[in-house]
N, C-alpha and C positions, 0 to 999 in steps of 0.2 A: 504493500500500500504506500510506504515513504517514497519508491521509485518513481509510483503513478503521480505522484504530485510534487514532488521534488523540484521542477521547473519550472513553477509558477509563481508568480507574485503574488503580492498579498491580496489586490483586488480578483484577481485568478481564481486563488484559491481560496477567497472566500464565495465566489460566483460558483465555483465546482462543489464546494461543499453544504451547499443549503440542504436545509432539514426540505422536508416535502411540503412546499410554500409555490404558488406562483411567483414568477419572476422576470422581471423587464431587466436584461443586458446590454447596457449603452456604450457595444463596444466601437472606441474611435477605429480612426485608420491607421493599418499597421498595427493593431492592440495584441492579437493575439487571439482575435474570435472562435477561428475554427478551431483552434487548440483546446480554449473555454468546452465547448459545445463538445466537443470526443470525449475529454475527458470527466465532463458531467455525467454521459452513459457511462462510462466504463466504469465510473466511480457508483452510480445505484448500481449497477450490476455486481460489481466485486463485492461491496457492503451486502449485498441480497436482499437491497431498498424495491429491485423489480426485477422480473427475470426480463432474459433477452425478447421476448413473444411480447412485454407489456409496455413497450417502448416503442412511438411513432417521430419517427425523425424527419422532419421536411425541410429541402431545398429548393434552389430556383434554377439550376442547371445539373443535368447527370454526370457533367464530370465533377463536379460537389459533391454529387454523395457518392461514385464511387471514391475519391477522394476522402469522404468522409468512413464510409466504408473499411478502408485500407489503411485508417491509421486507426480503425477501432479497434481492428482485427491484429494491430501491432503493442497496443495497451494492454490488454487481457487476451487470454483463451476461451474467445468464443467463435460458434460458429452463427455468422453475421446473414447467411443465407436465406435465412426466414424471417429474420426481421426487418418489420416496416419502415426504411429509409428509401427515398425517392424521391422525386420532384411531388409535385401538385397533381399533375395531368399522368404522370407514373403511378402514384398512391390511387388516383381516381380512378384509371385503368384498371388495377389490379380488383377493386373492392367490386366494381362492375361486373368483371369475368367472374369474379365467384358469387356474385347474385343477380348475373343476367336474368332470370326471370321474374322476379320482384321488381328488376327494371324497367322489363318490357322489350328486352331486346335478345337476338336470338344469339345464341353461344358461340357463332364466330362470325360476329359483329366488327366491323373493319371501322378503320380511324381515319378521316379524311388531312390530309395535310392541307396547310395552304393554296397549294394550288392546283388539289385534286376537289377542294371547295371550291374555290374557284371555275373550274372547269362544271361543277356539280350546281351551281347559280345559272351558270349561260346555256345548259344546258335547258335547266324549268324553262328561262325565258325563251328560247326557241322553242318552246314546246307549248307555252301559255301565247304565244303571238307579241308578246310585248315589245316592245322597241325599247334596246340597248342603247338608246344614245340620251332617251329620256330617265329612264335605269341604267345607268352602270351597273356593271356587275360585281366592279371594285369596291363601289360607292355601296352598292347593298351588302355587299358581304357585310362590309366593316359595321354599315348598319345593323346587320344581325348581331353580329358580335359583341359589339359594344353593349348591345340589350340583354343576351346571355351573361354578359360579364357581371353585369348588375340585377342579376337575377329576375330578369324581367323574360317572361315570354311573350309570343306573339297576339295570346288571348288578352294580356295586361296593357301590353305597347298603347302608349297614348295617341291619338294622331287631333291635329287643331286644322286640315285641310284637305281637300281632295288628295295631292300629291303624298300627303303621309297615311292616310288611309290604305292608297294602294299601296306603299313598302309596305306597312304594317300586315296587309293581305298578300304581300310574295313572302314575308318572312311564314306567314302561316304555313301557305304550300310548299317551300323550302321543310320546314318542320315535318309536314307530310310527308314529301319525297323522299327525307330522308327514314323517316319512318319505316315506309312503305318497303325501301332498299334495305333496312339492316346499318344502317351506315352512321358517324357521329363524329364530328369535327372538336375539335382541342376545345373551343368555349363549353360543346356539352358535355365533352366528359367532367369538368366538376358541377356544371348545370343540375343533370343528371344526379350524380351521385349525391348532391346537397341531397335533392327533393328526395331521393330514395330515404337519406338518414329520416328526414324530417316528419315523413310521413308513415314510413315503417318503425312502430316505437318496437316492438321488440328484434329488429335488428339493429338500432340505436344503440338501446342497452345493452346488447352484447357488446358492440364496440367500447362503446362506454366505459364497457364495463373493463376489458381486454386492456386499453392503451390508459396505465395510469400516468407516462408523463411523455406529455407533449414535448416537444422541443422544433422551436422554428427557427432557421438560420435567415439572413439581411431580411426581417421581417417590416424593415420600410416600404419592404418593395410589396406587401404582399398589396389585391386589389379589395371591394368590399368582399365579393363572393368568397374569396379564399378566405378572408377571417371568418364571416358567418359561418363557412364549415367547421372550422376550428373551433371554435366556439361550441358550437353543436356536440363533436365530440369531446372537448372539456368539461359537455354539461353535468358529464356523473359522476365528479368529483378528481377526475383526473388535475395532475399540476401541470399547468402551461409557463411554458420554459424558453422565453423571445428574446434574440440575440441580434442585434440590429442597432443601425446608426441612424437617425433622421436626419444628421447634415448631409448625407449622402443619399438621401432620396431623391434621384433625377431620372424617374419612370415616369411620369405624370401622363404623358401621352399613350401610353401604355397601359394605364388606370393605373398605376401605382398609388394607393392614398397614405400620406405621410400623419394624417391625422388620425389611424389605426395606432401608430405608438401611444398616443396621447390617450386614446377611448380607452389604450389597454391598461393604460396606467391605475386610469380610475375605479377602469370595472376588475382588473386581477391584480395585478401587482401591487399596489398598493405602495407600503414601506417599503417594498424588496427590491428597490430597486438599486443598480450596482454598477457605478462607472467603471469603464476600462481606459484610463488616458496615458497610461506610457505607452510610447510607440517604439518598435523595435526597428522600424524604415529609415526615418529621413534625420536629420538632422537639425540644429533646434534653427536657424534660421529660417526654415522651410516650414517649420512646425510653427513657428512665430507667424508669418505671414498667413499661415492658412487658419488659424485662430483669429488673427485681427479680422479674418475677411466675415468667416461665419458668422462672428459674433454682431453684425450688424441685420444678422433675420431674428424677426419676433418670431416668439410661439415655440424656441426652441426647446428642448428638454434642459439641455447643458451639458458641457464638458471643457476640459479644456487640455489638449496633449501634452506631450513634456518627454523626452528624453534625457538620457546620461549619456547621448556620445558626444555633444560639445555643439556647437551653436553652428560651427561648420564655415563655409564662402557665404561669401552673400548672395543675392538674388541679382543677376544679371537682367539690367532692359537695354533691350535695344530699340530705337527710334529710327523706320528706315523712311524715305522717301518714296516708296512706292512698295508695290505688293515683288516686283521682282526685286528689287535693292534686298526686303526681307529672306526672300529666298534665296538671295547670295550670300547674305551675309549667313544665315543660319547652315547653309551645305558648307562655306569656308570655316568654320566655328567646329562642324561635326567630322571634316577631312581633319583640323587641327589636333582636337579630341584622339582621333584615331590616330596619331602622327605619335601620338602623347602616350601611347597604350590604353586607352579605353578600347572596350570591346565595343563594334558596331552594332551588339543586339541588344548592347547596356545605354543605347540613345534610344530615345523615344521624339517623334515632333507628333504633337498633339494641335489639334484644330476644332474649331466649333461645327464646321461644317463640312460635312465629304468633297464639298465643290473647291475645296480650299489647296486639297491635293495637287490640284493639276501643276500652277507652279514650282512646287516644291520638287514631284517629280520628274518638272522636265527640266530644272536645274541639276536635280543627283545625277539622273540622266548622262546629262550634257558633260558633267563632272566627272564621270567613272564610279561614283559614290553606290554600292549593292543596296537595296533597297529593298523592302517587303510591306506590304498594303495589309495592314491585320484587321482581320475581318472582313474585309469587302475587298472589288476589283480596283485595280487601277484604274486612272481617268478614262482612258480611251476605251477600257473593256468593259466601262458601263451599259449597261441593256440599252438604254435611253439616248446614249451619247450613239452610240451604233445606229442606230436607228438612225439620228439624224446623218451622221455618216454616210449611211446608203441610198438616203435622196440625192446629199450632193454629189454622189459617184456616179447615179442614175444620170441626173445633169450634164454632169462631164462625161460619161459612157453609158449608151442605152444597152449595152453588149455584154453588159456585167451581169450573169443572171445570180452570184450570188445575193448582189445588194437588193436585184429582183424579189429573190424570192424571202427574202428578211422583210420587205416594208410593201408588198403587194396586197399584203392584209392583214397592213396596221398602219393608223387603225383599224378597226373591226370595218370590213366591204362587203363582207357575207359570200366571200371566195375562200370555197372549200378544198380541203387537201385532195379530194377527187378530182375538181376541177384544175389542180394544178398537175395532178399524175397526167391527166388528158394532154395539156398544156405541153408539159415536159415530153409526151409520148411525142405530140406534132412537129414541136422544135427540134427534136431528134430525127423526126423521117425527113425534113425543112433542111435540118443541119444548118438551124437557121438560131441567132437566140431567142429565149421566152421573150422579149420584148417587141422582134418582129413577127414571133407566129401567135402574137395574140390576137391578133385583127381575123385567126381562124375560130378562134372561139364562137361560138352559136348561145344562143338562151340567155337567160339569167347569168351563169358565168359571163359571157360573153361582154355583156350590159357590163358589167362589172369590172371587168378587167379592164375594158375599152374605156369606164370611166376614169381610172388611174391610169392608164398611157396619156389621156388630154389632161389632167393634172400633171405629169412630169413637162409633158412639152409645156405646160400651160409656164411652169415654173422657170425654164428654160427660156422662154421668151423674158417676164418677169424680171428673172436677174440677171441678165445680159448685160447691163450696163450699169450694175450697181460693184463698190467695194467689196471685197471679200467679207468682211465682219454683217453690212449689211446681207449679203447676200443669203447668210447663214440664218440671220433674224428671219428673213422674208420664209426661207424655206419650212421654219420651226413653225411659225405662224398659220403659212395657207396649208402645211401637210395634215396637220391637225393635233401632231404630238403634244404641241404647249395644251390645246381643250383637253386632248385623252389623260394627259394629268394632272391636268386642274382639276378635273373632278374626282380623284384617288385621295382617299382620305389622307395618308401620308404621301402623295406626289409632291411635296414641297420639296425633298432632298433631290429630286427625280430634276423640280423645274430651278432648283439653282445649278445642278449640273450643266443643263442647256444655257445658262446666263455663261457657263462659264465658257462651254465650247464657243461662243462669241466672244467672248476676252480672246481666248485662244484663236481665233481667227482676229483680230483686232492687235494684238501684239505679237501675230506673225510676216506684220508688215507694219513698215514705219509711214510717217506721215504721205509721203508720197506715192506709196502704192506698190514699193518693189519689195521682192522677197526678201525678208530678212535670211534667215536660217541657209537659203541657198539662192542660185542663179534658175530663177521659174523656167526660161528660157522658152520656147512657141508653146508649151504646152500649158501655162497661165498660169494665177496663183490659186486656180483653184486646185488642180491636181499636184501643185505643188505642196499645197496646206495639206489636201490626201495624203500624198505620201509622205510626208512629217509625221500626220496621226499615225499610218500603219509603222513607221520604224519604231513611233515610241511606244506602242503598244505590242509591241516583237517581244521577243523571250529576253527580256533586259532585269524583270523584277528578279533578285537573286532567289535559286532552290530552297526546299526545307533544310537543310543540312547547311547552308552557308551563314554565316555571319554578316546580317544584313540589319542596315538602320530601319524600323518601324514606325512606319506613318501611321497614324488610325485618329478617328477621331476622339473627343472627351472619353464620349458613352462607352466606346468600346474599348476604354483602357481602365475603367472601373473594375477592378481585384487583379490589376495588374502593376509591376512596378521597374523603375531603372534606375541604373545609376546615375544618368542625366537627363533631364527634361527640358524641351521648350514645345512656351506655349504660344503660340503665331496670331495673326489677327484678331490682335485686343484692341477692336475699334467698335462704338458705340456703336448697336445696330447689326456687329456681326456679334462681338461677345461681351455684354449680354447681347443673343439675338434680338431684332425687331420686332418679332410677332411675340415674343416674351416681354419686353418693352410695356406692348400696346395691351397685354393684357394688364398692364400695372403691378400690383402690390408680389400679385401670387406667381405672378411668372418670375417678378425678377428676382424674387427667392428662390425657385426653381432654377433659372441662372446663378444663382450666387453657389448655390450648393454642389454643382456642375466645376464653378469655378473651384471649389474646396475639391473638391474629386481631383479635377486636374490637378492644382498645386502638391497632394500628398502622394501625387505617383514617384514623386523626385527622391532618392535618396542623398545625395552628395550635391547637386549642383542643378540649378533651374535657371532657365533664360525664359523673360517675358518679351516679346516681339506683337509691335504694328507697324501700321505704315500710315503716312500723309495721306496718299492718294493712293485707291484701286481701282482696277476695273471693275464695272458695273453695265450689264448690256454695252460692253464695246465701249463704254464712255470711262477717260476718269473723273474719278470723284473723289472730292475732300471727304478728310476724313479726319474724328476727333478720339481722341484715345477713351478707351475703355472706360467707365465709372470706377470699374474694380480697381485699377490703377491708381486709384486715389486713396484706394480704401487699406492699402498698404501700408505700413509703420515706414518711413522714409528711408529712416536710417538701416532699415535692412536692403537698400538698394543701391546696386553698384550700377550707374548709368554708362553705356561702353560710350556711346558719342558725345559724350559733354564733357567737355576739360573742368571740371570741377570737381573739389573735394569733396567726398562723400562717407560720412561719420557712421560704422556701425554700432554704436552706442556704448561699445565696449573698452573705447579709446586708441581702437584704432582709427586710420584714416585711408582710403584708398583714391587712386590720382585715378581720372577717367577718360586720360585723354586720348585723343583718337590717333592711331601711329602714324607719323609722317610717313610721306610719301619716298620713294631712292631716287634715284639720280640728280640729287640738287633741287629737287622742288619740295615745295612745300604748303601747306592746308594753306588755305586763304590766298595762296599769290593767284596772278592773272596770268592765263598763257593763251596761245593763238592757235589752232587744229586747220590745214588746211583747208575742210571741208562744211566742219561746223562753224569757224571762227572764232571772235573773242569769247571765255569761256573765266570761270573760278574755280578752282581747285578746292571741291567742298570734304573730303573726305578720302580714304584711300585704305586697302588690304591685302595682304597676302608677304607674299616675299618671293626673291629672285626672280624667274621666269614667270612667275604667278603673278606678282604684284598688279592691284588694277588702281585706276584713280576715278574719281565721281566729280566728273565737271558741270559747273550750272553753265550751259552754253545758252542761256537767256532763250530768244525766241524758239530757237533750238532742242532747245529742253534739256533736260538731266541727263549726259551718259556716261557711261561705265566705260572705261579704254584701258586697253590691258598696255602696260609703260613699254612694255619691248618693242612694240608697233605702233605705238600713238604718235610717233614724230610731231613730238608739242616745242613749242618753241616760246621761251619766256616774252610777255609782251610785255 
């Protein structure tokens, strides 16, 4: 028993050792949580407080509880097999299969994923006559969901109008079909399994009776439905045993309710309740900054972190002039880093938003710097960005049939996979491409297909004479992409990726129209911006096995950590985002605690990054720094571009000046470029063959010239 608790603290191991009490665990970032939570079971089991069968353990991802699982199983001697740890939707599964008939569902009852619902909506609606364009299919799913989530079914669903009347009558027959099929999508399995507890009282009681202690692991995140269950089964006397941060609630969109900590406080936990604030990650300047930050949301529970490894560097800002100056400065920072021996999988660049990416990656790119996208695809290998891709290849080549057969029906045309076997059969005996043997089509295909041939040429006439960056706007617009995910409940991440594939077309050519990146040469800037996107979308992200820098945004670096952090576009509007802004009080709480997220990923070293000006649809635009930025204690900030003394409190002092430039020049003097002209030498990095300088060339604008090349001449 000394072994199994031997490395805990004292809030640890007083949180592991409670008599049989409910209990709220307010464990911070970095505390120690999952450690708490294992060794809680292992310890009622070892003591024979409950056997291994009277234990339900819930998480919010399965590699958590195997995870969880696999250090139980390294605690004590048991065998972990039959006991209830799982997700939500895994526990909900399991208790279904063994009372399908009390549920009403037949014994090999299939699980619909997302886009096997998906598929299982458009289907009703083809079969009800309805029109997809008035319903989405997207749009209704999410509708369904969101009303299972909050325990609402179809008979409850409110509707104040015609239009919500009829969802409320597709979610009905949706409910039917699935019915009808056996079938049951991820919101009903705990739908479902509530109403069975709640209305079958003696199989209630047995559970009840079965699980005397509960234990939930990041229980900020749970939705209402998930606690109502909980609940339900804690009602017969079981101890519920909640381990969860509320400054770390940034599911909202998700249903996550942060106000379940608080309901639980009153209604179980009561006294019991147990801060965890040493942190075993970051270091105390890092610790410092993301305490000042939370500490300005109401409603919190409380905590405040604290280590003993020493207060550490201070918090690095960088102010760049633009969204590219950022992403130089931050690839030259992380080539430096790695020059230094840091390891390239111990960086981390974090972003507010996926669309944020694209820069970054096509300076590591450019750089040679390995790179890995965690969690999601690279810019170019977005579903969305693709898409728009293969109109404007359609554009520049009617002969392309892959891009054909990507966007011939998408959006939704009502041209079926038969009608393109047809297609494909005719183009083959034609030896002709699907684009010219579509005018063989006959019927309804026909009609169809023939309408997207006079939309592409239609587009083709259209942007003949417009810019690249325009050209790109016009195609997003009349294809229909930006409508098909305007109406997606989460198509926001979908429509800032398209703002940005027009940056990306807008800063692949300078003011005058010529290619940058290369010589277009007769073949125009559009196929030359094509093939840009296809090289930088080649096999460049580095393999699972290599040691590569990790781009991801906030959300998806939550229970994750590095040795170094930076966090990029802290400009009002992207972080906190706008639509969080405009909701006021509660979103920019939800912001703020986003921002705590990111700050506590950092163990040793954090860099904060914005820029003056980014693109925005093709345009730049001013930009004002972050609110969070303010909300930082000063003296924990080392500013890289301001020649000024900056105090961290401790009595040291650090100088922040920006490094001259080599060959006899220097910040602020004037020099003459033969092509931009007179210019200021506002900034400068790198060294030897690297070294660049940052001139304000006035009308000209701001550039970057690498010294070895720039033939600048003092004026």
């Amino acid at each position: 028993m000394s072994d199994l608790l031997a490395h805990l603290n004292p809030p640890q191991l007083q949180a592991v050792t409670l008599p049989p009490v409910h209990a709220l665990i307010l464990a911070g970032a970095g505390s120690g949580k999952t450690r708490v939570l294992t060794t809680r079971i292992a310890w009622l089991i070892s003591t024979s407080q409950v056997s291994p069968h009277g234990v339900l353990a819930v998480t919010f991802t399965n590699k958590a509880a195997k995870e969880m699982t696999a250090r139980l199983a390294a605690l004590i001697p048991v065998n972990t097999r039959g006991m209830w740890i799982g997700t939500f939707h895994g526990l909900c599964n399991r208790l279904l299969r063994a009372h399908h008939r009390e549920a009403n569902l037949p014994a090999t009852f299939q699980i619909l994923d997302s886009a096997d619902q998906l598929g299982a909506i458009k289907r009703l609606l083809k079969n009800l006559n309805v029109d997809d364009e008035k319903f989405p299919p997207r749009e209704l799913m999410n509708f369904i969901n969101s009303h299972k989530e909050e325990g609402v079914r179809a008979a409850q669903a409110q509707a104040f109008d015609t239009w919500a009347q009829r969802r409320v009558e597709l979610y009905a027959e949706y409910e039917r079909q699935c019915q009808r099929e056996g079938v049951v999508d991820f919101a009903e399995l705990l739908l479902r399994c509530h109403e069975l507890l709640l209305r079958n009282e003696p199989l209630r009681q047995h559970y009840q009776e079965r699980f005397r202690h509960i234990l939930v692991d990041e229980f900020q995140d749970t939705n209402r439905l998930q606690y109502a269950w909980l609940k339900l089964l804690a009602g017969g006397g079981a101890k519920f045993f909640a381990v969860g941060d509320d400054d770390q609630s940034i599911y909202a969109f998700r249903g996550a309710d942060v106000g379940n900590m608080r309901d639980f406080e009153g209604e179980f936990a009561g006294p019991n309740v147990i801060r965890l604030e040493q942190n075993y990650r970051s270091h105390g300047n890092i610790l410092a900054a993301a305490n000042a930050i939370i500490k300005n949301n109401r409603g919190r529970l409380g905590k405040n972190l604290w280590t003993d490894a020493g207060e550490g560097e201070p918090i690095r800002v960088f102010e760049a002039y633009s969204d590219l100056d950022e992403a130089r400065f931050v690839v030259e920072e992380v080539r430096e880093l790695a020059r230094d021996g840091v390891a390239r999988n111990q960086i981390a660049l974090l972003y507010r938003s996926n669309a944020q990416s694209r820069v970054l990656e096509h300076e590591l790119f450019g750089r040679g710097v390995p790179y890995r996208v965690y969690g999601g695809l690279r810019f170019f290998e977005r579903q969305e960005v693709k898409h728009a891709l293969a109109y404007l290849r359609l554009i520049g080549n009617p002969e392309d049939d892959t891009a054909f057969l990507r966007v011939v029906n998408f959006p939704t045309r009502g041209i079926g996979a038969r009608s393109l076997e047809n297609l494909q059969a005719t183009a083959h005996q034609l030896n002709s491409s699907l684009y010219n043997a579509a005018a063989s089509l006959t019927g309804k295909a026909g009609t169809a297909v023939g309408a997207f041939i006079r939309l592409i040429e239609t587009l083709r006439q259209e942007t003949g004479g417009l810019r690249l960056p325009e050209m790109v706007e016009h195609v997003l617009e009349k294809s229909g992409i930006l409508q098909h995910y305007r109406t997606e409940k989460e198509g926001q991440e979908r429509l800032e990726n398209l703002d940005e594939l027009i940056n990306a077309a807008a800063t692949f050519i300078d003011d005058e129209g010529v290619v940058m990146a290369e010589e277009a040469g007769e073949s125009g800037a559009l196929v030359a911006f094509l093939t840009h996107a296809s090289l930088e979308s080649g096999e460049h992200q580095a393999g699972e096995g290599d040691e590569a820098v990790q781009l991801m945004t906030v959300h998806s670096a939550k229970g994750l950590e590095f040795d170094v952090v930076f966090i990029t576009g802290l400009e009002q509007g992207l972080f906190p985002h706008e639509n969080a802004v405009l909701e006021g009080h509660t979103g920019l709480e939800e912001e703020r605690r986003l921002m705590y997220v990111a700050v506590t990923r950092a163990r040793q070293r954090l860099y904060l990054a914005w820029a003056q000006t980014r693109m925005l649809h093709g345009q730049t635009r001013y930009a004002v720094p972050s609110s969070f930025l303010d909300e930082f204690p000063q003296e924990l900030l080392l500013r890289l571009n301001r020649p000024a003394p900056v105090s961290t409190g401790s009595g040291r002092v650090y100088y922040a000046a920006a490094p001259e430039p080599e060959g006899g020049l220097r910040i602020g003097q004037s020099v003459h470029h033969a092509k931009f002209g007179l210019g200021v030498i506002v900034s400068a990095e790198g060294r030897g063959a690297d070294a660049r300088v940052q001139i304000n060339f006035g009308a000209a604008g701001m550039k970057w010239l690498v010294l070895e090349y720039a033939k600048l001449d003092p004026a």
